[in-house]
VEXLUM-349110 format. One record per atom (N, C-alpha, C): x, y, z; residue in one letter. Coordinates in steps of 0.05 Angstrom, whole numbers, plus 5000, padded with zeros to 4 digits. Atoms other than C-alpha are relative to their C-alpha. Example, Ala and Ser with C-alpha at 12.3 -4.5 7.8 and 13.67 -1.06 7.14 Angstrom:
BEGIN
501849765000a;524649105156a;501850245000a;498449764999s;527349795143s;498550225014s;
END
This chain:
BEGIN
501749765000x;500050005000x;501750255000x;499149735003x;502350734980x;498350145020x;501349834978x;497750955044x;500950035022x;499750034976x;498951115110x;497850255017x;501849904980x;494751325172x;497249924999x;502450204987x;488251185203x;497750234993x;501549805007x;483551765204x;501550264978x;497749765019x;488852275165x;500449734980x;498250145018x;490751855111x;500050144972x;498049885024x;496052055059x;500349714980x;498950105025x;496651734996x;501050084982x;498649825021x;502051884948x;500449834973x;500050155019x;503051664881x;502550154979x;498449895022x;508251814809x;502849915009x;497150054993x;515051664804x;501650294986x;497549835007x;521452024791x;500850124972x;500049945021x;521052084719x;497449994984x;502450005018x;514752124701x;498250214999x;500749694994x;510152694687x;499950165021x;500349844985x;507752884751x;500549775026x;500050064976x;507852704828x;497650085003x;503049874986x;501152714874x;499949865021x;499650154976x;498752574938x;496450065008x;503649894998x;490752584957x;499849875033x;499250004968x;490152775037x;497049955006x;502750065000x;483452485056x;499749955041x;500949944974x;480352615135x;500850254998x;499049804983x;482453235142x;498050215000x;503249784997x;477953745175x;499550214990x;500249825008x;474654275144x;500250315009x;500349614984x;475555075154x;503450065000x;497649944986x;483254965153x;501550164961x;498849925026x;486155515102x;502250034980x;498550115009x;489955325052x;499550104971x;500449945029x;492455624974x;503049894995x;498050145013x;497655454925x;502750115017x;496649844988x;503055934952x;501049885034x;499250054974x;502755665023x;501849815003x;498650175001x;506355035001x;503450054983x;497049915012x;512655404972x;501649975014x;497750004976x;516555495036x;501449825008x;497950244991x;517654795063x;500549844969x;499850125025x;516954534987x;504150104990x;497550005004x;524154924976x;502149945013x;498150064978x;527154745042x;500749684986x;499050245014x;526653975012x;501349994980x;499150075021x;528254124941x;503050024993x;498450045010x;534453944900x;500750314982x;499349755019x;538554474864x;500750235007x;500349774989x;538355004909x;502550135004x;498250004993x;545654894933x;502549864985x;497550215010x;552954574908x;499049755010x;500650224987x;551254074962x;497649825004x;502050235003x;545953694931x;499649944972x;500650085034x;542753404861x;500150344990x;500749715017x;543653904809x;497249994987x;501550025006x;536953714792x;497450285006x;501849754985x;531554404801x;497749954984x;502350004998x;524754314801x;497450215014x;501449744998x;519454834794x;498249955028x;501350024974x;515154454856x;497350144994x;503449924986x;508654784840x;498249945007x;502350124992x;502754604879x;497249994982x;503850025007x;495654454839x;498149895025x;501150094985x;490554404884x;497449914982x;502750075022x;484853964841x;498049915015x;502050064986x;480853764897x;499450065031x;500049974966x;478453924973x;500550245008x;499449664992x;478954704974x;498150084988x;501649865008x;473955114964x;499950365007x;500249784988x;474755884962x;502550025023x;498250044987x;480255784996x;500849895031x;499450174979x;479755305054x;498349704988x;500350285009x;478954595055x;496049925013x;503150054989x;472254285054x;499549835021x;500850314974x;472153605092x;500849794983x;499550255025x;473653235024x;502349934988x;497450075004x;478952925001x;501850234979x;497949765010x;484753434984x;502849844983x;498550045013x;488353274921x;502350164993x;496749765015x;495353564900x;501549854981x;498750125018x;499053554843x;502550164990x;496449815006x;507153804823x;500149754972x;498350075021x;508753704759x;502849964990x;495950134990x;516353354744x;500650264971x;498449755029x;519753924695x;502950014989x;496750125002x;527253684704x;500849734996x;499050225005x;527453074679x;503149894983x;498649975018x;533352784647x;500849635000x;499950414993x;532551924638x;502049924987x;497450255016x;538351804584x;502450035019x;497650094986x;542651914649x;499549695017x;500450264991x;539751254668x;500049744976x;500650215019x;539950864598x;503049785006x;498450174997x;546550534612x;499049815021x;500650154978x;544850194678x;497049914994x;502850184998x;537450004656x;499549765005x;499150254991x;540149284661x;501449955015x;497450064982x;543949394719x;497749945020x;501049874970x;542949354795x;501550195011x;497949824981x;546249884832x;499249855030x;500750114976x;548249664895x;500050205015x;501949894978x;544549894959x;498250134986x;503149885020x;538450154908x;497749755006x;503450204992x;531349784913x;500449894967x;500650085024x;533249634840x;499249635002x;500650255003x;534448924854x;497749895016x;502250064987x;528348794905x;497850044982x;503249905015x;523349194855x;500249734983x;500750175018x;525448704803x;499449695013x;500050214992x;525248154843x;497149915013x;502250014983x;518748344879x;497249984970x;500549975029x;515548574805x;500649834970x;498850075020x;519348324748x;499850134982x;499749735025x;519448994719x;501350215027x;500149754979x;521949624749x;501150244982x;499049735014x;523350314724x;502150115007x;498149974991x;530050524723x;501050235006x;499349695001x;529751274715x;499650095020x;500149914979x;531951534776x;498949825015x;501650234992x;529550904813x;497550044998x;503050105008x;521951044797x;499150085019x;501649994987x;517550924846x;502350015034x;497850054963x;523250824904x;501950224995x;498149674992x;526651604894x;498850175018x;500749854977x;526552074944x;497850294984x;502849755015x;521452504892x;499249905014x;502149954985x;517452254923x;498950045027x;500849854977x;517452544990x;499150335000x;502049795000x;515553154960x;497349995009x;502950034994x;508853024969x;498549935025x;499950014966x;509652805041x;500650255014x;499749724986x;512153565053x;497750124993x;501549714999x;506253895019x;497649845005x;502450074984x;501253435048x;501050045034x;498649774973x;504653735118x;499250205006x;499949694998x;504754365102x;496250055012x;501950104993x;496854255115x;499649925029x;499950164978x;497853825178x;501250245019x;499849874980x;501654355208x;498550295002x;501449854997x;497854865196x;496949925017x;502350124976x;492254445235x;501549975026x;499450044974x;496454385293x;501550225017x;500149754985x;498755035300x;498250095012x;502449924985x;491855215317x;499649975024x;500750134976x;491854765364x;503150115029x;497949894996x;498655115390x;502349745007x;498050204996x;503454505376x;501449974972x;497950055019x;509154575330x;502449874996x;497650285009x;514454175295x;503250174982x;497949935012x;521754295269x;502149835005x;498050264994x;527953895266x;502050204985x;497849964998x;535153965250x;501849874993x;497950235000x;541653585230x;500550095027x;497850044985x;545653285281x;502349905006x;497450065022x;550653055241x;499649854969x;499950055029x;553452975177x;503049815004x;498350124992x;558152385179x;501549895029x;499550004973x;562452385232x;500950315009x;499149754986x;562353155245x;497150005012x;502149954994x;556753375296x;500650275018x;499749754995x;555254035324x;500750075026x;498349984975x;559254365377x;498050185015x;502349944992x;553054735399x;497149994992x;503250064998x;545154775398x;498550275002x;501649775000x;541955355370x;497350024980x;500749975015x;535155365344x;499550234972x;500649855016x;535455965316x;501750124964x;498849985026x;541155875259x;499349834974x;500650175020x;537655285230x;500150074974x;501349965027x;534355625176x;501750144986x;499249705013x;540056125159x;502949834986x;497750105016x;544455575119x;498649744992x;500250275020x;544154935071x;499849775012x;499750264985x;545254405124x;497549985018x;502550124974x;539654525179x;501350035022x;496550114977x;546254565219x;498650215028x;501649864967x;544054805301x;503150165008x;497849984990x;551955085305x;500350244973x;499149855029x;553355715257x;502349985002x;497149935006x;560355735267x;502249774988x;499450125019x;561255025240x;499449994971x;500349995024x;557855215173x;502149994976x;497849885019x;564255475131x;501549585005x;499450164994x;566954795162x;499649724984x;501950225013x;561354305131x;500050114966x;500850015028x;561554765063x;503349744985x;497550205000x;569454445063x;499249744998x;500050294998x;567753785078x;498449844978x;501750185015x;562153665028x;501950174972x;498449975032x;566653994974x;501649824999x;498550245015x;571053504980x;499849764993x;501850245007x;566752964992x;499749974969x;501549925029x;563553154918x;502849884984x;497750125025x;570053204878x;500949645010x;499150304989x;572252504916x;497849774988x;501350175010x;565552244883x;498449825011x;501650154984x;563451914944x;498350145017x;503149894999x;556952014990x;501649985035x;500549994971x;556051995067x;497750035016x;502349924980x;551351945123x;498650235006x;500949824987x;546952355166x;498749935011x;502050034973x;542452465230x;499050254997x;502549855010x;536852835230x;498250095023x;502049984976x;532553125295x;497050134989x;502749804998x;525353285293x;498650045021x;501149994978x;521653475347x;496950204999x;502849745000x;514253755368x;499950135024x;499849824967x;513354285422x;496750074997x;503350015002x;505954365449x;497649735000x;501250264999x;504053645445x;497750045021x;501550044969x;498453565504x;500149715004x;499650284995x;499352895540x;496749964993x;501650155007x;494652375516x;499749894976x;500150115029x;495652295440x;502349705004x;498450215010x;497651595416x;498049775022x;502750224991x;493550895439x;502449765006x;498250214989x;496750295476x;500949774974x;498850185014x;500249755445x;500550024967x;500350085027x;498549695370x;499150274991x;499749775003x;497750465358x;501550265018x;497849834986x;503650745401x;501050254982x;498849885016x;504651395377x;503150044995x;497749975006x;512251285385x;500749744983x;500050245019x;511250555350x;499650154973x;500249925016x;507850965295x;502350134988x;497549865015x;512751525283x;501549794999x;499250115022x;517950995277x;500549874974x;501350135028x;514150655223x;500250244979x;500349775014x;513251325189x;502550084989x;497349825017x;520551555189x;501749774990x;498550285019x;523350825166x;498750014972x;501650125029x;518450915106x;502550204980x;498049855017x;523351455087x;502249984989x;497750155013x;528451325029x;502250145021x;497649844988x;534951215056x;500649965038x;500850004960x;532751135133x;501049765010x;498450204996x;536950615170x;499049895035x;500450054973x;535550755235x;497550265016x;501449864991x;530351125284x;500349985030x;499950064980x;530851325353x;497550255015x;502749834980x;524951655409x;501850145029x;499149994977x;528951995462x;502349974997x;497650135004x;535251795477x;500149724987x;499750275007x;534251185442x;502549835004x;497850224986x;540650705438x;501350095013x;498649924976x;544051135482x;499749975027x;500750244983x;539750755529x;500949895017x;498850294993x;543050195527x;502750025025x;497949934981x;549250535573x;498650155017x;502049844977x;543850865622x;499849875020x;500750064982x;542450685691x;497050084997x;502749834997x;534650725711x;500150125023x;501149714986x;535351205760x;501950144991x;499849755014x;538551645708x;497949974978x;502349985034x;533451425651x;497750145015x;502849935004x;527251455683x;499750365003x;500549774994x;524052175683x;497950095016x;502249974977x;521352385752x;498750294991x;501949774999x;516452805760x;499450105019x;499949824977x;514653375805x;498150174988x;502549855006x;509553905816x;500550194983x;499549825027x;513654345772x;501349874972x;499150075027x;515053895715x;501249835000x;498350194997x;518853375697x;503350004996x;497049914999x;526353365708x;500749894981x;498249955026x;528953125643x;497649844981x;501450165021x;525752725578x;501349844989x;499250135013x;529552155564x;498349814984x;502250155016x;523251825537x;498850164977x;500549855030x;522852295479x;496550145009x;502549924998x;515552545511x;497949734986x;502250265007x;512051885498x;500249755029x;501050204982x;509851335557x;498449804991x;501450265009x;507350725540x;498650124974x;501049905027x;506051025467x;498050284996x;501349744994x;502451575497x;501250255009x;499749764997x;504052315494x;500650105036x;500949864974x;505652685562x;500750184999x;501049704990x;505053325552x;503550214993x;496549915005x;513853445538x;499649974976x;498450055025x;517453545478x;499449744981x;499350375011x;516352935431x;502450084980x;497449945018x;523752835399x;500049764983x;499750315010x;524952315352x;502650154978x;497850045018x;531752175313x;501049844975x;500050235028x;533051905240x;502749944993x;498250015015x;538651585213x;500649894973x;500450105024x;540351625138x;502949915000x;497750195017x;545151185093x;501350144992x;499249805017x;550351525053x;497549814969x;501250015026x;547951574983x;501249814987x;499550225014x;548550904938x;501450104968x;499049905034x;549051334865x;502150025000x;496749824997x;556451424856x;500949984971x;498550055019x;560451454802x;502549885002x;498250154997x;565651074830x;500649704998x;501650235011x;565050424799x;500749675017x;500550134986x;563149834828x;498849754988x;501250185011x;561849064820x;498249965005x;503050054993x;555448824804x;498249864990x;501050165025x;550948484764x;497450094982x;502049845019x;545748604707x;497849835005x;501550124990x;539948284698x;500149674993x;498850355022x;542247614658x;502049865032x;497750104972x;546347594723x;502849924991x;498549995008x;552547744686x;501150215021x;497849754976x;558348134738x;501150224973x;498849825018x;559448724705x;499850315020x;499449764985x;562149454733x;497550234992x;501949815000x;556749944755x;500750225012x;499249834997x;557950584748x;497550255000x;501649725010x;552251224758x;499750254996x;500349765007x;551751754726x;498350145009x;501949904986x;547052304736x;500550145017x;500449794973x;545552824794x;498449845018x;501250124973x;544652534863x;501250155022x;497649824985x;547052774924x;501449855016x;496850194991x;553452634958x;498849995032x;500850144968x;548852585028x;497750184990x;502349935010x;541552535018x;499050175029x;501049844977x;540752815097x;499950325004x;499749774999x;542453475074x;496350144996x;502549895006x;534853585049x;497249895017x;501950144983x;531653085105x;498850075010x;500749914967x;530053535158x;497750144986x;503349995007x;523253795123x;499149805004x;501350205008x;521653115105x;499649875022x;501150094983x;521752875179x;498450105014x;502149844980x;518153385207x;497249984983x;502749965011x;512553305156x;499149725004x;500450254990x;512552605181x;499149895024x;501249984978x;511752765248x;497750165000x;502249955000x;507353285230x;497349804989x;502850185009x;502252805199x;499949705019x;500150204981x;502952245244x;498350215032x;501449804972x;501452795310x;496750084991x;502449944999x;495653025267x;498749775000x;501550275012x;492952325251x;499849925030x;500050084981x;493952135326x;498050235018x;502349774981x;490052795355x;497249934986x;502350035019x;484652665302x;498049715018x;500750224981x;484051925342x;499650115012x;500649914985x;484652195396x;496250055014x;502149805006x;478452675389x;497749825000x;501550115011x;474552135363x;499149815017x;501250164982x;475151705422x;498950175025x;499149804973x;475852225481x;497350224995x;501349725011x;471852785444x;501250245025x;499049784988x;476253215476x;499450135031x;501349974971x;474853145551x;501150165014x;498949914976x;479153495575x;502049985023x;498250154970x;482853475654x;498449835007x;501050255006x;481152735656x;502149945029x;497950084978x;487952745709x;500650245007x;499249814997x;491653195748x;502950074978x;498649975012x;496953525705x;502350085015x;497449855001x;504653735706x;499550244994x;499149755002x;506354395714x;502750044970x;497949955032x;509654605637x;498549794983x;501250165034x;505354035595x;497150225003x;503149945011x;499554235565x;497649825000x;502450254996x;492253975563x;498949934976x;500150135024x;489053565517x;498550164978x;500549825022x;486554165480x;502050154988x;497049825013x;493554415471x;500550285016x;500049764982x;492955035515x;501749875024x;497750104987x;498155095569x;497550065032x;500449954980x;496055105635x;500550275024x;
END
């Protein structure tokens, strides 16, 4: 299934070379306003081209909205979008059509199919997380309302990570980087990466502020089970962590657990999730991507006759796909948070102080206390 979620559900569709991309957002509530231009902002933060340090590929990204707006807010009905592909360029894929590249979904698609499209891997390129950012852009504009917002960050690129933690430089460079004074640092490193031809990792933070405890459902709808389902769907994703995740594993519990007190809770090593349920903190969650598989550095491999022959790719990719991630997880958490408040709602109808609260979370209307 190309779907995900329960009451919110996103469906995306198109591949990487083919006319267009789309994504049709179906639950989502009416009255929430929404036009073409609103989806520009995080649409460029993901896109390619922008920088040395990614695909030279540039894509115009414009939003069609063909269904679920009316006058300019959404009705209640399913909200179609459509970006048309304008940068194509497939004869950088005609040599390898009979290849596999290794670490690519080439050889699984064919194996799973017995066809697969080779241009730009098709249906398994990171195009298509466009459509996961501007069905977002939506989601967070529903949860602002509710006063609970989302943003994320690298937190490394390889093995460099930042010597400080500032939200406020994120946005004012190419990486996402939380440290301005390593920037000049990272443009070095990925220049040389590039000419060297080879790729590299990355880590990725997203986080929501505003949450109100109670979103997410025991066992088999944990909203921290979910989000990791969500951000593994993402090309490239290796690893996911809620909290301190494997850093865990070297913790004592009476440094993990996080006590509580009438003014709050003294730290969040549980990423703001309890038994899959929200409490009212920070929810953090951490991604970790692959380096990039495309190289031009050539490599054994085989075709499809299952002859060993050197694979080599051409083409615009980037030399670390994490540089453009940090939209794409937050629009991941954003739609998972809305899809889980939406539950919520539906069981609860919004009851309310149901418990006594922490001092600093919020209540299940999102308002602070």
């Amino acid at each position: 299934m190309n779907t995900f979620g329960h009451l919110l559900r996103v469906t995306t569709f198109g591949e990487s070379h083919g006319p267009a991309i789309g994504c049709v957002l179906d639950g989502c509530p009416p009255g929430i306003a929404i036009a073409p231009e609103d989806f520009a902002h995080d649409l460029a933060r993901r896109a390619t081209g922008k920088t040395r340090h990614t695909s030279a590929r540039h894509e115009a990204d414009e939003v069609e909205i063909l269904s679920g707006v009316y006058e300019g807010v959404t009705t209640g009905t399913p909200i179609a979008l459509l970006i048309r592909n304008t940068d194509q360029r497939s004869k950088d894929y005609a040599k390898i059509a009979a290849q596999f590249r290794p670490g690519h979904a080439d050889y699984s698609y064919w194996q799973k199919y017995g066809i697969r499209d080779p241009r730009g891997g098709g249906r398994s390129s990171a195009r298509e997380t466009t459509m996961r950012v501007a069905a977002a852009v939506i989601a967070k504009k529903w949860l602002a309302q509710r006063g609970v917002s989302v943003r994320g960050c690298m937190t490394a690129i390889g093995e460099v990570v930042p010597r400080a933690h500032d939200w406020s430089t994120v946005e004012g460079n190419p990486f996402f980087w939380p440290c301005a004074e390593q920037v000049s640092e990272l443009e070095s490193y990925m220049d040389a990466l590039r000419k060297s031809g080879d790729s590299v990792g990355a880590r990725v933070l997203a986080v929501a502020d505003g949450v109100p405890p109670g979103w997410g459902e025991p066992i088999y709808g944990k909203l921290d089970g979910e989000l990791a389902a969500a951000m593994m769907s993402i090309n490239a994703v290796k690893g996911v962590e809620i909290g301190d995740g494997f850093a865990s594993v070297a913790s004592r519990g009476s440094e993990h657990r996080d006590v509580m007190t009438p003014d709050g809770f003294l730290s969040n090593h549980a990423g703001g999730i309890l038994g899959g349920i929200s409490t009212g903190q920070q929810v953090s969650v951490s991604v970790a991507f692959k380096p990039t598989s495309s190289l031009r550095l050539p490599v054994p491999g085989l075709d499809v006759d299952g002859n060993v022959v050197d694979v080599v790719t051409t083409g615009r990719h980037d030399p670390c796909v994490g540089i453009r991630a940090t939209p794409i997880c937050e629009a991941m958490l954003a739609l998972v948070l809305m899809d889980q408040a939406l539950r919520h709602r539906a069981q609860c109808d919004d009851v309310g102080e149901v418990a006594p609260r922490i001092a600093g979370t919020t209540s299940i209307t999102g308002t602070k206390r």
